[in-house]
MISE-451570 format. One record per residue (C-alpha): residue in three letters; residue number from 0; x, y, z. Coordinates in pm, 1 decimal. Example, Ala and Ser with C-alpha at 12.3 -4.5 7.8 and 13.67 -1.06 7.14 Angstrom:
+------+-----+----------+----------+----------+
| rest |  nr |        X |        Y |        Z |
+------+-----+----------+----------+----------+
|  ala |   0 |   1230.0 |   -450.0 |    780.0 |
|  ser |   1 |   1367.0 |   -106.0 |    714.0 |
+------+-----+----------+----------+----------+
//
This chain:
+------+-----+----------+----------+----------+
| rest |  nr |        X |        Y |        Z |
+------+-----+----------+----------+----------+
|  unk |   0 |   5323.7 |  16981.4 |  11127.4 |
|  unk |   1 |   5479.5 |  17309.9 |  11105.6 |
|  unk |   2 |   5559.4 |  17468.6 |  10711.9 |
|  unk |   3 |   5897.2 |  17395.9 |  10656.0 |
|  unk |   4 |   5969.9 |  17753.4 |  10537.2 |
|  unk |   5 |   5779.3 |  17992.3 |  10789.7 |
|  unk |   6 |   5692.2 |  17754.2 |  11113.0 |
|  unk |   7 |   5291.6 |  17857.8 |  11035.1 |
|  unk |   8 |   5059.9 |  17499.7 |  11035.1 |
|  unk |   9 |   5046.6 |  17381.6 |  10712.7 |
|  unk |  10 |   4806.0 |  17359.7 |  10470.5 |
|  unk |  11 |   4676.4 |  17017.1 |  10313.1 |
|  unk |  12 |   4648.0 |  17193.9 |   9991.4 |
|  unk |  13 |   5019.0 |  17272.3 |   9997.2 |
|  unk |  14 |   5154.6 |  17016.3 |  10191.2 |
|  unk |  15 |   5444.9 |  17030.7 |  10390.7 |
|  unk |  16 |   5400.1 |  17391.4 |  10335.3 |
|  unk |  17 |   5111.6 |  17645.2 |  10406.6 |
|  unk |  18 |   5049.5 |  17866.3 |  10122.1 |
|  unk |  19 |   5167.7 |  17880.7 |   9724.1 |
|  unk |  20 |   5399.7 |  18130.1 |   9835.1 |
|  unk |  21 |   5643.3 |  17969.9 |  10085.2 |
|  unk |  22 |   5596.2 |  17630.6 |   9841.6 |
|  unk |  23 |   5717.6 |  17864.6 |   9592.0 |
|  unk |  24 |   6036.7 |  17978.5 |   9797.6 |
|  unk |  25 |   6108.3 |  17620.0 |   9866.0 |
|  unk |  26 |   6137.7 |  17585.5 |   9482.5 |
|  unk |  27 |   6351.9 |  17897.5 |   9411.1 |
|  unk |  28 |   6607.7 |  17731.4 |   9679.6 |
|  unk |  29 |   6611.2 |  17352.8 |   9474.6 |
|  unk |  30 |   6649.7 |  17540.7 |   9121.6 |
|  unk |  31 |   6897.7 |  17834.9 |   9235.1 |
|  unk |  32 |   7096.0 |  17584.5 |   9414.0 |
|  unk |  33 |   7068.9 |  17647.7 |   9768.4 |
|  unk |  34 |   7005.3 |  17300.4 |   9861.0 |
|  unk |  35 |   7275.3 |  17064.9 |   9778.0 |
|  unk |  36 |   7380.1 |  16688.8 |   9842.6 |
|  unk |  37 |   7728.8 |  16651.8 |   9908.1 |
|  unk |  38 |   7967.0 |  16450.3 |   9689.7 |
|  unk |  39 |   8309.1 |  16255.8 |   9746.3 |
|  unk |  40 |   8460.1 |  16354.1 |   9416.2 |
|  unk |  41 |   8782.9 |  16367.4 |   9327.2 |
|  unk |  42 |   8911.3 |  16771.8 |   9353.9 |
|  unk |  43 |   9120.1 |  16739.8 |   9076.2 |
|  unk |  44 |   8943.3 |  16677.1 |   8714.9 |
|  unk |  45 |   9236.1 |  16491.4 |   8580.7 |
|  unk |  46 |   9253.6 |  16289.5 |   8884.7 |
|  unk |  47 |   8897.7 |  16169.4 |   8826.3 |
|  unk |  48 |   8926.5 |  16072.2 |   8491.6 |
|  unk |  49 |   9308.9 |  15908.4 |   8546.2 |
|  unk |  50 |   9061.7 |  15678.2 |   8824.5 |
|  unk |  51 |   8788.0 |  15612.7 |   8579.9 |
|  unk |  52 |   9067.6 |  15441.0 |   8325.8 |
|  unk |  53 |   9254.3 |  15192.1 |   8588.0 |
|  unk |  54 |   8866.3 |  15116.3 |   8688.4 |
|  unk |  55 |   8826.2 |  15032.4 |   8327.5 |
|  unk |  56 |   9122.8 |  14871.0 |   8281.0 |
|  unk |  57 |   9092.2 |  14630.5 |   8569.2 |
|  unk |  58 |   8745.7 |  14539.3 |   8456.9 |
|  unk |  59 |   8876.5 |  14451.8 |   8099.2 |
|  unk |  60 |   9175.2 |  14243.5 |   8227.4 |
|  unk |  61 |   8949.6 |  14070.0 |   8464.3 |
|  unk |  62 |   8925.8 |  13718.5 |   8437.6 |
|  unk |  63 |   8792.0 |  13497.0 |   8131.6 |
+------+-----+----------+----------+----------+
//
């Protein structure tokens, strides 16, 4: 296995990476945002929230 960061063989110390230092940059990407999961939101703010109320809505006029 190759460190995700550099391509040089890992070490089993720092596992999947080979040294502190390229663990390190792998960190500085996660907390400065570089890495990111994308979402389906709603663009609009007031869109999401106007969807959030019928949601409720439905679920309290839901069957007894």
């Amino acid at each position: 296995m190759s460190c995700p960061i550099c391509a040089k063989v890992t070490d089993p110390k720092y596992r999947p990476f080979c040294s502190r230092r390229c663990a390190d940059v792998d960190l500085g990407r996660w907390l400065n945002g570089s890495y990111a999961v994308p979402a389906e939101t709603p663009e609009d703010l007031e869109e999401a929230a106007d969807a959030l109320l019928d949601e409720q809505r439905q679920e309290s006029h839901g069957p007894h």
